[in-house]
Backbone as CSV, one residue per row, in Angstrom:
resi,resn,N_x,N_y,N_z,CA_x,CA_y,CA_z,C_x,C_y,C_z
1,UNK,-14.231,10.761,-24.743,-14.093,10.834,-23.289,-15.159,11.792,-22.737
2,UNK,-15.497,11.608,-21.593,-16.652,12.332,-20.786,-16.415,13.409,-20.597
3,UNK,-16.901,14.635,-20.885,-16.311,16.052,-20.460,-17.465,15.999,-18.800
4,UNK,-16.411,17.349,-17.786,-16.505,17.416,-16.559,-18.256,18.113,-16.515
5,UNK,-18.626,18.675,-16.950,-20.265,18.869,-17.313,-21.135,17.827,-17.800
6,UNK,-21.085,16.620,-18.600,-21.934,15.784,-19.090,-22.347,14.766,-18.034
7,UNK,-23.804,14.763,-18.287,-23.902,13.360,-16.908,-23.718,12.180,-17.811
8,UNK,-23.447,11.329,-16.823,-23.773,9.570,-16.748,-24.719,8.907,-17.237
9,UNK,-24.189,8.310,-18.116,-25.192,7.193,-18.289,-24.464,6.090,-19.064
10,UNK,-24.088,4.928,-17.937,-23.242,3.667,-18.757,-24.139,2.932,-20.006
11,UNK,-23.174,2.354,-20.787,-23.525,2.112,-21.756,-23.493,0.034,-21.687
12,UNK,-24.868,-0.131,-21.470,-24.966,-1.830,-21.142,-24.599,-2.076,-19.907
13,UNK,-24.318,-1.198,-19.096,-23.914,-2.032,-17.563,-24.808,-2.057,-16.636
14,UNK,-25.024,-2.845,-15.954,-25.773,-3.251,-14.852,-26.928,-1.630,-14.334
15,UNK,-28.004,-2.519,-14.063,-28.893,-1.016,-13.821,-28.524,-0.441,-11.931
16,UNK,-27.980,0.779,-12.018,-27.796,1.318,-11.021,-26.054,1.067,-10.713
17,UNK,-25.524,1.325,-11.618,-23.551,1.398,-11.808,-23.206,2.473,-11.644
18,UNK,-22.350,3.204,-11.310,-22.230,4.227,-11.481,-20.226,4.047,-11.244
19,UNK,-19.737,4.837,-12.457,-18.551,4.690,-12.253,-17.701,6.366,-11.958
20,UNK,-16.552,6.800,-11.279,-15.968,8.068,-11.503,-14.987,7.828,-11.283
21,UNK,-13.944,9.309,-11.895,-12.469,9.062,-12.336,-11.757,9.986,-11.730
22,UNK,-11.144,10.344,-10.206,-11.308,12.387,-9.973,-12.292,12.795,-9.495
23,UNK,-13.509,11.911,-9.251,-14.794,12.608,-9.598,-15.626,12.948,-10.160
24,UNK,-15.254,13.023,-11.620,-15.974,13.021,-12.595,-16.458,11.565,-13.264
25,UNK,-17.741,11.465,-13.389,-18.513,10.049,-14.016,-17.913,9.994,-15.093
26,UNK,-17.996,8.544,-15.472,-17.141,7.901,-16.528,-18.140,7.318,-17.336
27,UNK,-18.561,6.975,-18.510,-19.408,6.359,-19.257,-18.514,5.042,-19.543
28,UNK,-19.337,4.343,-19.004,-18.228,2.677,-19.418,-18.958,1.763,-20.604
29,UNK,-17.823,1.479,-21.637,-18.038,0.793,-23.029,-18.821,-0.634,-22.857
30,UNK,-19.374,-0.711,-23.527,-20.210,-1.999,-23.514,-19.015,-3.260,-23.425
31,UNK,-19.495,-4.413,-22.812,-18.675,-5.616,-22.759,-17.931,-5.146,-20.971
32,UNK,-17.910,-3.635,-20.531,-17.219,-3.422,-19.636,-18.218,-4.093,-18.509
33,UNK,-18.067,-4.640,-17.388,-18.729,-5.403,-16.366,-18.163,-6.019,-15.541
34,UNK,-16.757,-6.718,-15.686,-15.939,-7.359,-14.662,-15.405,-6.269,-14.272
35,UNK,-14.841,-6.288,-12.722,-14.009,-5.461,-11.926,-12.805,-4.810,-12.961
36,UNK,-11.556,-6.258,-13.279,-10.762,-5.945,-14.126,-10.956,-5.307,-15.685
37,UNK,-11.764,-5.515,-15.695,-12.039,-4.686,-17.237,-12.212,-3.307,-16.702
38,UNK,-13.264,-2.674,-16.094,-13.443,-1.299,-15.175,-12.362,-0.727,-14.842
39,UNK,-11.579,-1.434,-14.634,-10.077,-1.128,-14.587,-8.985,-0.641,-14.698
40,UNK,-9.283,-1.788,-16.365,-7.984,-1.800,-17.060,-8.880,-0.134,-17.995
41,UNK,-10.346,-0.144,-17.943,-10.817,1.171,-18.667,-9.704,2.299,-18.053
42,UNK,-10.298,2.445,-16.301,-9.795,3.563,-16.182,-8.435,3.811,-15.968
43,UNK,-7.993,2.499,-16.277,-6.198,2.888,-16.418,-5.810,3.721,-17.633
44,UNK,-6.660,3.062,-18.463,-6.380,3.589,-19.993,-7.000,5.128,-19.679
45,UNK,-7.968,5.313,-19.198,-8.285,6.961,-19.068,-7.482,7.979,-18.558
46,UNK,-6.475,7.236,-17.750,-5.656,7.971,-16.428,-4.452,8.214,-17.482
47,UNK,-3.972,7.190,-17.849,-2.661,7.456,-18.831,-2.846,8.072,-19.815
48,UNK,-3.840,8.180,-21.035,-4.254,9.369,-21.560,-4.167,10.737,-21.358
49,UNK,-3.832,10.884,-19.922,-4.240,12.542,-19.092,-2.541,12.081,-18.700
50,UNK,-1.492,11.480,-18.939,-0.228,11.481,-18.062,-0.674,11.274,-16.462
51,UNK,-1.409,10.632,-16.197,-1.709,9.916,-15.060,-2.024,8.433,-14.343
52,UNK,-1.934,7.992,-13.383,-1.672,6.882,-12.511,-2.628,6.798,-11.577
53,UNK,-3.474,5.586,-11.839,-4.607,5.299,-10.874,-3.653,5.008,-9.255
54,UNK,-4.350,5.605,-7.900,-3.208,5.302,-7.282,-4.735,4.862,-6.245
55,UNK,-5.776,4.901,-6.339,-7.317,4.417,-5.545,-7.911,3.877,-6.715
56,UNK,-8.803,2.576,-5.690,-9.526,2.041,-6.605,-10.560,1.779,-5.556
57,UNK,-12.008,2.121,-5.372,-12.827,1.779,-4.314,-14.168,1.284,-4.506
58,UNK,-14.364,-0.209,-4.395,-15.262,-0.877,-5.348,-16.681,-0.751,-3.831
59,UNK,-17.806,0.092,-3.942,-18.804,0.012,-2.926,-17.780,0.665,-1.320
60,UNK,-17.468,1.746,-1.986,-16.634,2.178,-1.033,-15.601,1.253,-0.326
61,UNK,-15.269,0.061,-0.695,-13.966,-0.682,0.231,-12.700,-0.971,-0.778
62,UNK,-11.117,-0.328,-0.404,-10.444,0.215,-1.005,-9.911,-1.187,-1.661
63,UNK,-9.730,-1.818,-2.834,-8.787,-2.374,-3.127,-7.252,-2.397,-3.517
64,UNK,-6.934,-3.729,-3.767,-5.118,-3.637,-3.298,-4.595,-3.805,-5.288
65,UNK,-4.082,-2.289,-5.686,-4.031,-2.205,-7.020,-2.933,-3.278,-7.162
66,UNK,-2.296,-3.196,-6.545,-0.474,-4.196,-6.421,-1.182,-5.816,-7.254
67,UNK,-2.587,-6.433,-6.890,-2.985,-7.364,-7.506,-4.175,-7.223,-8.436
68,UNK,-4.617,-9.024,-8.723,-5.212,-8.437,-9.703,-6.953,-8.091,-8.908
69,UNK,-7.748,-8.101,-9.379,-9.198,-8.075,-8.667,-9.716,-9.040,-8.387
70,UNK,-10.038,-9.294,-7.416,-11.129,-10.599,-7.349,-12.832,-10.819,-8.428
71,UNK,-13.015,-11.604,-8.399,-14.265,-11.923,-9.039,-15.208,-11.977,-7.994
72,UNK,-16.255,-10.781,-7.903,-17.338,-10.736,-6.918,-18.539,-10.587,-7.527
73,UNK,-19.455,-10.843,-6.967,-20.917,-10.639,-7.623,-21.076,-8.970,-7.671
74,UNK,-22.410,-8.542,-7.362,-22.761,-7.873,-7.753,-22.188,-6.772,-6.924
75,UNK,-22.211,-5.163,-7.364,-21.279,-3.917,-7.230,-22.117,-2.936,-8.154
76,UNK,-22.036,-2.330,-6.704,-22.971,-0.563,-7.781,-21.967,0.601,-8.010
77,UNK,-21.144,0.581,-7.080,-20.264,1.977,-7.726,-18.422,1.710,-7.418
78,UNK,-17.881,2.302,-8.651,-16.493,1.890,-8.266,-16.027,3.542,-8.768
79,UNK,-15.145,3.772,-7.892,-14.673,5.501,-7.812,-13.046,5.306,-7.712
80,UNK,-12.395,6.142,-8.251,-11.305,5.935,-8.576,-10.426,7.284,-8.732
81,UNK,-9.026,7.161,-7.984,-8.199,8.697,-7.796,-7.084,8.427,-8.945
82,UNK,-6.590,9.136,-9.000,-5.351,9.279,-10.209,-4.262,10.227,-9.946
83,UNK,-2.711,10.154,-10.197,-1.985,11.282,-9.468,-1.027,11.232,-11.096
84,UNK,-0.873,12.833,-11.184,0.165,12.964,-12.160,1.383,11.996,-12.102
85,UNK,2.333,11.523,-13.334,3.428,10.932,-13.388,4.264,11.415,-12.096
86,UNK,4.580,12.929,-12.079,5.455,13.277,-11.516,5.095,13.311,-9.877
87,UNK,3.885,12.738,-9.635,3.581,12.615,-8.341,3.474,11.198,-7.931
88,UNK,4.743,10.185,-8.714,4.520,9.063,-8.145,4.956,8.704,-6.848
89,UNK,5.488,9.853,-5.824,5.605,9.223,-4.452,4.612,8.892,-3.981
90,UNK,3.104,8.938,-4.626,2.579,8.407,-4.056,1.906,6.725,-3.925
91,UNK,2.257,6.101,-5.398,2.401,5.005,-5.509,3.145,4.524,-5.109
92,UNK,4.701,4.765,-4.709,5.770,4.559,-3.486,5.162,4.191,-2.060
93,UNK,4.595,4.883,-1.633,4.286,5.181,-0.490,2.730,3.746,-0.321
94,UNK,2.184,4.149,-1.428,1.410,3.113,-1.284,1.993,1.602,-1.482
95,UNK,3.028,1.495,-2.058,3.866,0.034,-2.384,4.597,-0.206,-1.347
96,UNK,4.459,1.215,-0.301,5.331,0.329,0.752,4.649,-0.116,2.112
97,UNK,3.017,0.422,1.858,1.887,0.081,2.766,1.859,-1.285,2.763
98,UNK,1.611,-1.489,1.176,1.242,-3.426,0.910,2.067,-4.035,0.712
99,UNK,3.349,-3.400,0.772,4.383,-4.524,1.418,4.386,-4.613,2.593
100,UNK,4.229,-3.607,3.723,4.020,-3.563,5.405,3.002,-4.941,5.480
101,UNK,1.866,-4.427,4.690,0.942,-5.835,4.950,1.135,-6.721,4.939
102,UNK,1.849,-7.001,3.857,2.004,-8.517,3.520,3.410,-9.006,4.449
103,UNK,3.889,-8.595,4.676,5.252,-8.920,5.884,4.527,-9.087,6.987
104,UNK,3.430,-8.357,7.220,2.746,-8.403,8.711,2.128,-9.807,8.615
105,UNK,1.469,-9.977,7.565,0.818,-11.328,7.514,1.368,-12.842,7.332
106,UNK,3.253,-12.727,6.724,3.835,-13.354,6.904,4.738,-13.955,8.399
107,UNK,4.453,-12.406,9.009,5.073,-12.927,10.172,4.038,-13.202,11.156
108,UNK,2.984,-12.996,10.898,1.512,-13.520,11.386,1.548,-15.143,11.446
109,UNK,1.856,-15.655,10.334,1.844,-17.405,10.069,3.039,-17.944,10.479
110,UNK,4.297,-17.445,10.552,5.237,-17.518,11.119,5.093,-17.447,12.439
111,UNK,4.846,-17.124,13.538,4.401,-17.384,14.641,4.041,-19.058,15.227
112,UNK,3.342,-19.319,14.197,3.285,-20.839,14.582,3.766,-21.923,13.440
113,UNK,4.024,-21.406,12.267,5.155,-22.016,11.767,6.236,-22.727,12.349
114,UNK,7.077,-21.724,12.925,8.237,-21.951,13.491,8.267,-22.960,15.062
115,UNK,6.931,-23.085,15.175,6.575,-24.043,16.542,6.630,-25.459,15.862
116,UNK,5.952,-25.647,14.969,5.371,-27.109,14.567,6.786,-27.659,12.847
117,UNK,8.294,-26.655,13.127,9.024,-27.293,12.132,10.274,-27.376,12.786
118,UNK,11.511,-27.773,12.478,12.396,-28.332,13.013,13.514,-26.484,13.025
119,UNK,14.380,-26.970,13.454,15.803,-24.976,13.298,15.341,-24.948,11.860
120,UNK,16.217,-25.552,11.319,16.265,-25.240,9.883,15.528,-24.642,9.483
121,UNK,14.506,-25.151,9.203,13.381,-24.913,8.517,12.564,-23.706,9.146
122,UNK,12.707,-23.578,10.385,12.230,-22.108,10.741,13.054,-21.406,10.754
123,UNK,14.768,-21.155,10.465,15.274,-20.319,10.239,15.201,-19.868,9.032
124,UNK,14.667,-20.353,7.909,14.455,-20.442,6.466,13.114,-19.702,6.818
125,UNK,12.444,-20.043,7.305,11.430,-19.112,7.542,11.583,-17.891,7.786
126,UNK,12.285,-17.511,9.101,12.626,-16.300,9.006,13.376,-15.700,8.649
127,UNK,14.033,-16.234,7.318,14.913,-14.724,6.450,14.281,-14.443,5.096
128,UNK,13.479,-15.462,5.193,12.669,-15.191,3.790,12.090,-14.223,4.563
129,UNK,11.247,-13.561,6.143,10.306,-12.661,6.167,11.245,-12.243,6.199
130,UNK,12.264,-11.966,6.557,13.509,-10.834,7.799,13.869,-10.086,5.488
131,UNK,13.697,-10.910,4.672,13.850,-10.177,2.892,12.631,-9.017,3.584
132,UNK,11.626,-9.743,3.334,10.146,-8.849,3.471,10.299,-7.597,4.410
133,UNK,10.991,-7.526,5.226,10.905,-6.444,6.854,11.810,-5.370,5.879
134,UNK,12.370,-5.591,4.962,13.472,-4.391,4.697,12.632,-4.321,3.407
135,UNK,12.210,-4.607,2.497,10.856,-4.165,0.917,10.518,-2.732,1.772
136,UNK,9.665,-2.765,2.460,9.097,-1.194,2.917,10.115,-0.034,3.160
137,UNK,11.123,-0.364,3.662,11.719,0.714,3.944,12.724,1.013,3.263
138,UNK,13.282,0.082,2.005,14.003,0.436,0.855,13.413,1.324,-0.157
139,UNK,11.793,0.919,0.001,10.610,1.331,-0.343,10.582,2.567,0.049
140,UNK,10.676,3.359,1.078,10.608,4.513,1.839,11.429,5.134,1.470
141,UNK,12.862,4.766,0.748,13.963,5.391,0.657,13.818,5.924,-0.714
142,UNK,13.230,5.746,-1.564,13.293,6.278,-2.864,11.916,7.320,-3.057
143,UNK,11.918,7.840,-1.514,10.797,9.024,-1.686,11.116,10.516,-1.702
144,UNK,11.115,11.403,-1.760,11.966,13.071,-1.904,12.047,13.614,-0.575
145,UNK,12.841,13.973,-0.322,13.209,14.605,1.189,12.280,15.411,1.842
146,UNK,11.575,16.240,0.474,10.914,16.835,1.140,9.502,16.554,1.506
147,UNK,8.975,15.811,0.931,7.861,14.917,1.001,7.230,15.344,2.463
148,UNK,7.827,14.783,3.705,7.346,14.814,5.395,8.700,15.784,5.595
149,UNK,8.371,16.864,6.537,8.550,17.476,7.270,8.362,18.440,8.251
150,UNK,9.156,19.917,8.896,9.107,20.582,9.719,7.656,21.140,9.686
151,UNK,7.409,20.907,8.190,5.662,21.816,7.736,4.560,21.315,8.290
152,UNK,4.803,19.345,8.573,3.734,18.813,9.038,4.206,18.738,10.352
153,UNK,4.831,19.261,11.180,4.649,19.106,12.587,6.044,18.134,13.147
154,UNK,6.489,17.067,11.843,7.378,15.913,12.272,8.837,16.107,11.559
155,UNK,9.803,14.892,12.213,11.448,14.869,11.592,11.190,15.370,9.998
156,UNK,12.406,15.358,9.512,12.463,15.536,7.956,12.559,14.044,7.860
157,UNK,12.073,13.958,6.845,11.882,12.559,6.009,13.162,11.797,6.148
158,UNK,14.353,12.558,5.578,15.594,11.481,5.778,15.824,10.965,6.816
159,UNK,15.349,11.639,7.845,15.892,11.315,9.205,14.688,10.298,9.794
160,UNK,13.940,10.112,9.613,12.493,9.384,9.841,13.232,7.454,9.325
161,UNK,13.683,8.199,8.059,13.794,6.700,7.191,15.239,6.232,8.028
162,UNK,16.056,7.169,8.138,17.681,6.865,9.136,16.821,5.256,10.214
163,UNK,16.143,6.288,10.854,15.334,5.866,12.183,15.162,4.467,11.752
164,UNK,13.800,4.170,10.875,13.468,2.480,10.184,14.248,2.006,9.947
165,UNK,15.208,2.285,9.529,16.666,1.406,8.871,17.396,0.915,9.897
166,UNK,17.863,1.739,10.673,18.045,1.287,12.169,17.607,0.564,12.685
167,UNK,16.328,0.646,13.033,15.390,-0.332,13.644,15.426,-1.397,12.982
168,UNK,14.963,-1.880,11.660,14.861,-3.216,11.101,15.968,-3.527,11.383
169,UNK,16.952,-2.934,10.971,18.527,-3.523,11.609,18.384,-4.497,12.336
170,UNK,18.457,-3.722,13.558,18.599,-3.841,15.429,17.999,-5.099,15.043
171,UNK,16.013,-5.212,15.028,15.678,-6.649,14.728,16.205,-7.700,14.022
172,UNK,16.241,-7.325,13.031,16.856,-8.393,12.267,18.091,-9.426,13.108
173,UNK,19.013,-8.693,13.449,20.081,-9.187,14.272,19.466,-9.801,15.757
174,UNK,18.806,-9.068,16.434,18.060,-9.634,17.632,17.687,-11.703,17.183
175,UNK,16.413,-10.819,16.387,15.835,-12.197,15.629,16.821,-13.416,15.006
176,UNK,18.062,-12.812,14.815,18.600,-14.172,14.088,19.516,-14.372,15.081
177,UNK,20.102,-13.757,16.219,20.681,-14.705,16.835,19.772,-16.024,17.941
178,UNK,17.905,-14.953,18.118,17.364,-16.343,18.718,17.548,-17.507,17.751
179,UNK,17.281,-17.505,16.289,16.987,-18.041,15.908,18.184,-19.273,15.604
180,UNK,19.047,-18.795,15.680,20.511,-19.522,15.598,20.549,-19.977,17.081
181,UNK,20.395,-19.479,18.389,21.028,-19.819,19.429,19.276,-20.537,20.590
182,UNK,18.297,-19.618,20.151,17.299,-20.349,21.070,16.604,-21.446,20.305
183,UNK,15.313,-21.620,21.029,14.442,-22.774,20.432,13.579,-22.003,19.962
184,UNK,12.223,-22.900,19.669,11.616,-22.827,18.674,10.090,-21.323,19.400
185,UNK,10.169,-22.010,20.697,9.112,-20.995,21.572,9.883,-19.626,21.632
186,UNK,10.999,-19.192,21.900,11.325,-17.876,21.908,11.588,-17.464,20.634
187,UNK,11.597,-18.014,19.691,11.848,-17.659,18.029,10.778,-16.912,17.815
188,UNK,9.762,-17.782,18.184,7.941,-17.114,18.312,7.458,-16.107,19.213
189,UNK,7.822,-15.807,20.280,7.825,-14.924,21.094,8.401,-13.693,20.817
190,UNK,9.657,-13.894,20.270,10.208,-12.622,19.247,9.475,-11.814,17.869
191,UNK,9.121,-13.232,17.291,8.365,-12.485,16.273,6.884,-12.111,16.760
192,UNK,6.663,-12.298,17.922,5.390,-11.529,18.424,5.254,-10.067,19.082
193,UNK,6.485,-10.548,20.021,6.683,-8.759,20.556,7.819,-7.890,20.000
194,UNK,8.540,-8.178,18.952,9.259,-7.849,18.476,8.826,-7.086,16.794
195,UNK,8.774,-8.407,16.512,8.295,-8.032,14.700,7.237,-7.242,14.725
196,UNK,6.299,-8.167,14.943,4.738,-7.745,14.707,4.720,-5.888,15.382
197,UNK,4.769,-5.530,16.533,4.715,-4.216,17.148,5.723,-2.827,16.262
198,UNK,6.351,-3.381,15.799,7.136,-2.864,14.549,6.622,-2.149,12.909
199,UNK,5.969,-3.643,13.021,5.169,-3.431,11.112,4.144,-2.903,11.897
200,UNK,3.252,-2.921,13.078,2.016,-1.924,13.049,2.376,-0.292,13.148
201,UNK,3.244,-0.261,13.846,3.864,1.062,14.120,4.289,1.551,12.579
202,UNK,4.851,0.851,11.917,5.227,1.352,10.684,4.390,1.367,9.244
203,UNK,3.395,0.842,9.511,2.257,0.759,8.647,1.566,2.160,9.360
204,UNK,0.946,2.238,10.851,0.424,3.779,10.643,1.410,4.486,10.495
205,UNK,2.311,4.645,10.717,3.139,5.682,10.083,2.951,6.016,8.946
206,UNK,2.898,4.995,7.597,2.953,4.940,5.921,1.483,5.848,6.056
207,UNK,0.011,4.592,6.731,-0.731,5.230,6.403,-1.065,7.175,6.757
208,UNK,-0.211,7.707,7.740,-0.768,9.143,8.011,0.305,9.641,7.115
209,UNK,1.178,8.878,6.227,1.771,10.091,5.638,1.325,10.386,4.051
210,UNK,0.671,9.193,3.767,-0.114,8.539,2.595,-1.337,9.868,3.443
211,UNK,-1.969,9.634,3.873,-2.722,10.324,4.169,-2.821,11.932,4.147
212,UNK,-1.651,12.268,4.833,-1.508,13.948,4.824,-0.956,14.445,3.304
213,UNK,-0.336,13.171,2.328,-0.288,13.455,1.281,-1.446,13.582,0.246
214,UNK,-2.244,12.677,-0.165,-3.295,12.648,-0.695,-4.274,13.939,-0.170
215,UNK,-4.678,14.435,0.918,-5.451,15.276,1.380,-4.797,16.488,0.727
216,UNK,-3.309,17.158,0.967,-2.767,18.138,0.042,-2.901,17.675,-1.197
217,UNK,-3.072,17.055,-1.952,-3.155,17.124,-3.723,-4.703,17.269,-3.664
218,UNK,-5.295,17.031,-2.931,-6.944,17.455,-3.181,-6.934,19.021,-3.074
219,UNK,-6.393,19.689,-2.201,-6.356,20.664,-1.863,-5.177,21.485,-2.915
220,UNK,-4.407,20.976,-3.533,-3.599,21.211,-4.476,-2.290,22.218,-3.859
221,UNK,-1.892,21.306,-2.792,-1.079,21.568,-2.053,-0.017,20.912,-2.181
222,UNK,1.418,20.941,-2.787,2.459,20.648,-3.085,3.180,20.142,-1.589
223,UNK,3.557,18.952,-2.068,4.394,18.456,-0.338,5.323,18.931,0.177
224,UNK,5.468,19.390,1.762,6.797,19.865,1.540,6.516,21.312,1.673
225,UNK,4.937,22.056,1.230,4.756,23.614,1.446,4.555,23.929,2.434
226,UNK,4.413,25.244,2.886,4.562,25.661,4.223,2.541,25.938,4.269
C-alpha cells in the first residue's frame, strides 16, 4: 500500500490518471482501467483501514455508489473519501439522498403516467411511489440523535424526523383520497404541487446535513460537538 509521503505513479494506466484515497495518491495495479475495477480497488483499500468509501468523484462529477458505474470513455482523475465503520451515518444519510432522488424521479414520470392510464392503474402507480416517499425517512430514522442539532443552529434531529413523518403522512392520505375519489388531472396536479415540492425540500435538507457532516470529519469534528 502507498505510504502518505510516496508519490504516484500508476502502474499501466492511461498516461495522465491520477487516482486518491483521503487524499493520498493511490498506485493502481495493472489490468486496473475500468471505472468498476478502480473501485472495487479502492473499496478493498478502505476496508483494509476499517473503512467505507462514502465519495466517489470521477473528473470531479460525484457518482451514485448505491449503483454500479457506467462505462465511459476516457477519465483522468478519480478521488475518493472514506468514513470509519463507526461513522456510518454517513452512508445513511447518503442512502437517503438517492432514495429522495429516485422517488423524485418517479414521481416526475408519474405526472403524466397517471394522465394517459385508466384509476387502476394509476392508483397502482401511486403506491408503488407513495412505498418510495417513506424509504428516505425510515432512512432518516436510523440516524443518532445527536447527529443535527442545537450546535448547528437547528431542531434536534428527533424532532426534525417527527416533522417528515408527519408530513409524508398528511400526503400520502391527501394523495390517496384524490386518487380514489378524483380523476386523472387532479391526481397529477397533486403529485406536482404536492409531492414533488416535498422531495425538493427534503433532499436539501439531506443534502446540508450530509454536508455540515462531512465538512466536521474533515475538520475532525465529532457530530453533535459544541
Amino acid at each position: 500500500m502507498l505510504k502518505d509521503n510516496e508519490s504516484f505513479e500508476p502502474v499501466n494506466a492511461p498516461a495522465g490518471l491520477t487516482i486518491s484515497l483521503d487524499g493520498n495518491p493511490v498506485v493502481l495495479p495493472a489490468q486496473r482501467h475500468s471505472l468498476n475495477s478502480i473501485r472495487c480497488f479502492l473499496e478493498t483499500l478502505a476496508l483494509e483501514k476499517q473503512r467505507v468509501l462514502c465519495t466517489l468523484n470521477v473528473d470531479g462529477r460525484a457518482a451514485n455508489l448505491a449503483l454500479p458505474l457506467a462505462h465511459r470513455g476516457r477519465f483522468l482523475r478519480v478521488d475518493a473519501e472514506s468514513v470509519a465503520l463507526e461513522e456510518s451515518y454517513v452512508l445513511q444519510l447518503q442512502a437517503a439522498q438517492q432514495q429522495t432522488a429516485q422517488a423524485r424521479e418517479r414521481a416526475e414520470d408519474a405526472l403524466t403516467l397517471v394522465l394517459i392510464n385508466n384509476r387502476s392503474v394509476a392508483c397502482e402507480l401511486w403506491w408503488d411511489l407513495a412505498r418510495q416517499l417513506k424509504e428516505p425517512v425510515l432512512t432518516l430514522s436510523l440516524l443518532p440523535d445527536h447527529l443535527c442539532g442545537p450546535a448547528n443552529g437547528s431542531a434536534p434531529l428527533r424532532q426534525l424526523r417527527k416533522w417528515q413523518l408527519e408530513q409524508v403522512a398528511v400526503i400520502i392520505r391527501e394523495v390517496d383520497h384524490i386518487c380514489l375519489t378524483g380523476g386523472a388531472v387532479q391526481l397529477s396536479d397533486i403529485l406536482e404541487h404536492r409531492v414533488l415540492p416535498w422531495l425538493q425540500k427534503l433532499s436539501e435538507l439531506i443534502a446540508l446535513w450530509l454536508e455540515t457532516v462531512m465538512a466536521g470529519l474533515r475538520l475532525g469534528m465529532k457530530p453533535g460537538a459544541a
